[in-house]
Residue frames relative to the residue before (quaternion, step in Angstrom):
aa qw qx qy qz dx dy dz
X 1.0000 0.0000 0.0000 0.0000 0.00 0.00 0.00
X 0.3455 -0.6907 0.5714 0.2775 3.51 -0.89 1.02
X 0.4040 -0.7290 0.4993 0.2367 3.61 -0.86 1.43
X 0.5400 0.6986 -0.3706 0.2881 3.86 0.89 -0.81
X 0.7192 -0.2068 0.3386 0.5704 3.77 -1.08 -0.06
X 0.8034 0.5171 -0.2779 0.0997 2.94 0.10 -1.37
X 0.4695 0.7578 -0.2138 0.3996 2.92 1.95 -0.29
X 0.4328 0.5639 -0.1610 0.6847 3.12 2.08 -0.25
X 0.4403 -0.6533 0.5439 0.2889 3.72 -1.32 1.11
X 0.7407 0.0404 -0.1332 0.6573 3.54 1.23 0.05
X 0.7985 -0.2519 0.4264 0.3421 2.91 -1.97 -0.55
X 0.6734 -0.5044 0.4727 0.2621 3.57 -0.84 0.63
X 0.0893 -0.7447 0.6478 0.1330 3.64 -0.81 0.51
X 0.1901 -0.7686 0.6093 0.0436 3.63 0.53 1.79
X 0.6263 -0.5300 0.5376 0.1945 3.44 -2.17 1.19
X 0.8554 0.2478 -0.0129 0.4547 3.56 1.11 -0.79
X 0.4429 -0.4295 0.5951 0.5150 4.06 -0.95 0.50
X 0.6910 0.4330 -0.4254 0.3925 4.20 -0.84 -0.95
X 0.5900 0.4573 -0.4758 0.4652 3.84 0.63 -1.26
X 0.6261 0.4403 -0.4559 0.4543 3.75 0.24 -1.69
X 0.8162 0.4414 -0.3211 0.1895 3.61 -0.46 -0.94
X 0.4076 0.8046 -0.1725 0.3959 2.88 1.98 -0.23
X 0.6373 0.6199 -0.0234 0.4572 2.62 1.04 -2.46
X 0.7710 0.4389 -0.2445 0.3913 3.34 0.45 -1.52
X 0.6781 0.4026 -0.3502 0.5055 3.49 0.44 -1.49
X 0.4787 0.5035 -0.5723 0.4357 4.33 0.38 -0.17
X 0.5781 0.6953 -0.2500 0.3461 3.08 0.78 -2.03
X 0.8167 0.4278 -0.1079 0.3719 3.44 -0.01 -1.74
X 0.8067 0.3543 -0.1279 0.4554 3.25 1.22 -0.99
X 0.4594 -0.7992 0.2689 0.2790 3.15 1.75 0.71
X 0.3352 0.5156 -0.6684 0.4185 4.02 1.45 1.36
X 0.2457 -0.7324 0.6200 0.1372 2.75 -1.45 1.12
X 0.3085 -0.7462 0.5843 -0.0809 3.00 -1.61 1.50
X 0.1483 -0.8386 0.4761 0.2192 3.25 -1.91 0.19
X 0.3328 -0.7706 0.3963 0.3720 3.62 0.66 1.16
X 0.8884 -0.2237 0.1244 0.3811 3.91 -0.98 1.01
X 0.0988 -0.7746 0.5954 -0.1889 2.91 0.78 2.33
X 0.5732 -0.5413 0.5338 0.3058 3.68 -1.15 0.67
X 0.1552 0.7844 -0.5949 0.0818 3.65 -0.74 0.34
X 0.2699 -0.6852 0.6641 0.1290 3.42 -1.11 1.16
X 0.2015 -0.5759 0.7922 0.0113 3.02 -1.60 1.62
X 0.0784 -0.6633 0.6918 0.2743 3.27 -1.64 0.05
X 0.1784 -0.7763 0.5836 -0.1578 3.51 -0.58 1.53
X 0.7353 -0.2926 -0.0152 0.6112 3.50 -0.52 2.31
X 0.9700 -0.0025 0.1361 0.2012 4.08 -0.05 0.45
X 0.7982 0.1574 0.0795 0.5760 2.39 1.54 -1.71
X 0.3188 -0.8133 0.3722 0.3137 3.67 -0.61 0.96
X 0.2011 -0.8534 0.4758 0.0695 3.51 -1.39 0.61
X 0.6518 -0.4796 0.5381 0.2359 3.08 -0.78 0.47
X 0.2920 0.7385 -0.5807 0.1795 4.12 -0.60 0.89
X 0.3217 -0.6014 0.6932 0.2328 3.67 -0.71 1.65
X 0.1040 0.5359 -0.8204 -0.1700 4.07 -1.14 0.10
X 0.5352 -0.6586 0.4022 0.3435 3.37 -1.34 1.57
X 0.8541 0.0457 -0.1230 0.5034 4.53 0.56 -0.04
X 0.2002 -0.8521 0.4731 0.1001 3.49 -0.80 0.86
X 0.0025 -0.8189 0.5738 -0.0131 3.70 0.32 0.51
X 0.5802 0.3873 -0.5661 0.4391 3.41 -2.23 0.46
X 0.8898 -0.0624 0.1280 0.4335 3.35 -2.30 -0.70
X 0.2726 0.6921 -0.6632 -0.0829 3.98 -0.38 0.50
């Protein structure tokens, strides 16, 4: 699976102008990314659920 945007039928629909600007310069510079992959945290005990707004590295 390509990890980039592209992995999406489009482009993200980012929460913020900075996210877009984010996106792009990842985009442009060809680090691939996922815009608010799910990720389990375990936090005091208990495990949660955390959107971090881009994930990059090993997808």
């Amino acid at each position: 699976m390509n990890a980039r945007y592209a992995t999406y039928r489009r482009k993200p629909r980012y929460k913020s102008y900075m996210e877009r600007q984010i996106g792009d310069l990842f985009e442009k510079h060809n680090i691939p990314f996922i815009y608010e992959k799910p990720t389990a945290v375990v936090d005091y005990g208990k495990t949660k659920i955390w959107y971090p707004d881009f994930t990059l590295g090993n997808l």
